[in-house]
PLY file of the C-alpha trace (Angstrom):
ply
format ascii 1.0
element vertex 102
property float x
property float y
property float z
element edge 101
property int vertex1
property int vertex2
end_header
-17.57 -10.75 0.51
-15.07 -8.97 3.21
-14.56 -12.18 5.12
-13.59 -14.12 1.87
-11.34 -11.48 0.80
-9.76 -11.08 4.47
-8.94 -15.00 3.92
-7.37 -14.09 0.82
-5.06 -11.70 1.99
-4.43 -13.79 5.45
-3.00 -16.56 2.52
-1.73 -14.07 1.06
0.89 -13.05 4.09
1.34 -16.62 4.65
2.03 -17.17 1.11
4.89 -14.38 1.62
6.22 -16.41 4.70
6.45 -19.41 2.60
7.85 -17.64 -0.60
10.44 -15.99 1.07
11.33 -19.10 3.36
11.47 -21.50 0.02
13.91 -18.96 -2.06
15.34 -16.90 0.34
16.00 -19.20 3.16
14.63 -16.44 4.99
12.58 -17.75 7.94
10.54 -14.82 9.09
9.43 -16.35 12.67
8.13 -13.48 14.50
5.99 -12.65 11.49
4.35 -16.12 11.21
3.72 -15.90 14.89
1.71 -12.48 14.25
-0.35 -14.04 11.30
-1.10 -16.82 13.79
-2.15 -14.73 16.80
-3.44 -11.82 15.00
-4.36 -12.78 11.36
-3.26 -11.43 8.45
-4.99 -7.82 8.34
-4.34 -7.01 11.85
-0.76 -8.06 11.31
-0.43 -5.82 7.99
-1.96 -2.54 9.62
0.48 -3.09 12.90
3.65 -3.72 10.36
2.60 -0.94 7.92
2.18 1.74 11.00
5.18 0.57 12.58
7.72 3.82 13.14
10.09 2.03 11.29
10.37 -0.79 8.78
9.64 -4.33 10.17
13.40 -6.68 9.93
11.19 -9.04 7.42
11.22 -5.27 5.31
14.93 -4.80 5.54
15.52 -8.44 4.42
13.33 -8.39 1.32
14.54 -5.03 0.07
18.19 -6.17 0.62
17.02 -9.43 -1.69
15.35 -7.01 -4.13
11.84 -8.77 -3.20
10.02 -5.46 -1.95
7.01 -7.37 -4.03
6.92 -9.61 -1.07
6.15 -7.55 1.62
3.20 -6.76 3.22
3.30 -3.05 1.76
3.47 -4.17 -1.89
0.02 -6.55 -0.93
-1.39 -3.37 0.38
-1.26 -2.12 -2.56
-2.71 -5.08 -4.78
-5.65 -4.02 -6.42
-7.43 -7.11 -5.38
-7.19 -5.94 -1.82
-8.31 -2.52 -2.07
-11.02 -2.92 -0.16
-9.38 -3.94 2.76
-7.16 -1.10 3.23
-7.93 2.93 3.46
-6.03 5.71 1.30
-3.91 6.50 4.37
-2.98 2.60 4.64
-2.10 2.80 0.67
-0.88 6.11 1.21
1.99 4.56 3.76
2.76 1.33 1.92
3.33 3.72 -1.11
5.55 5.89 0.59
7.36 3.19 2.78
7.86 0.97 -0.62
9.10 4.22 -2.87
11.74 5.35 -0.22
13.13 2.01 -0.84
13.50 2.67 -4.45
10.44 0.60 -5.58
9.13 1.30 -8.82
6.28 -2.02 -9.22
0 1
1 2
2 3
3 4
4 5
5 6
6 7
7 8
8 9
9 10
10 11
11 12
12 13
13 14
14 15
15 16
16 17
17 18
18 19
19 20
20 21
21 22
22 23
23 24
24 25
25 26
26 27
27 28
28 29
29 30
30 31
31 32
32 33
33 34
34 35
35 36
36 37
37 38
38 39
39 40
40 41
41 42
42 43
43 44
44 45
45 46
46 47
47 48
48 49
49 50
50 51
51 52
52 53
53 54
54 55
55 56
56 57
57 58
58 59
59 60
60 61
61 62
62 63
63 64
64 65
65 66
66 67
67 68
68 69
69 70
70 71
71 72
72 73
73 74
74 75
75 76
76 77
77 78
78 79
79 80
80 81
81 82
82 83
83 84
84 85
85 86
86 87
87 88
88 89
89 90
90 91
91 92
92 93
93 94
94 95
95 96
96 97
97 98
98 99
99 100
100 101
């Protein structure tokens, strides 16, 4: 059940890649290399506890697409499972000082 919800969410990130490439024209390299190396949970935990915001972050909220980052799928209910409170706890905070409201 974990494993075919971790494949989820790894689409999930890529899907994000591929969103944001196709009506953006943002191509978010460095984050497409993580999914690759590290999958997609891995990556999410290491962006979400980053000190700062990730540069994918800062390019979405300055496109007002916040519900294409990482933080916002952290916070889908269909992925609760894969995350603690303290992970939902930091995507929350993270998203909010942004000025999300979703």
């Amino acid at each position: 059940m974990v494993d075919e919800l971790e494949r989820r969410f790894n689409g999930a990130m890529v899907a994000i890649y591929e969103t944001a490439k196709r009506e953006l024209g943002y191509n978010a390299t460095r984050f497409v290399q993580m999914l690759s190396e590290q999958g997609g949970l891995a990556t999410a935990r290491r962006l979400l506890w980053s000190e700062t915001p990730s540069e994918g972050f800062t390019t979405l909220w300055e496109h007002r697409r916040l519900d294409l980052t990482v933080e916002a799928h952290v916070l889908r209910a269909e992925f609760g499972p894969l995350f603690t409170e303290a992970d939902r706890a930091r995507a929350r905070e993270r998203l909010e000082s942004y000025g999300w409201g979703g």
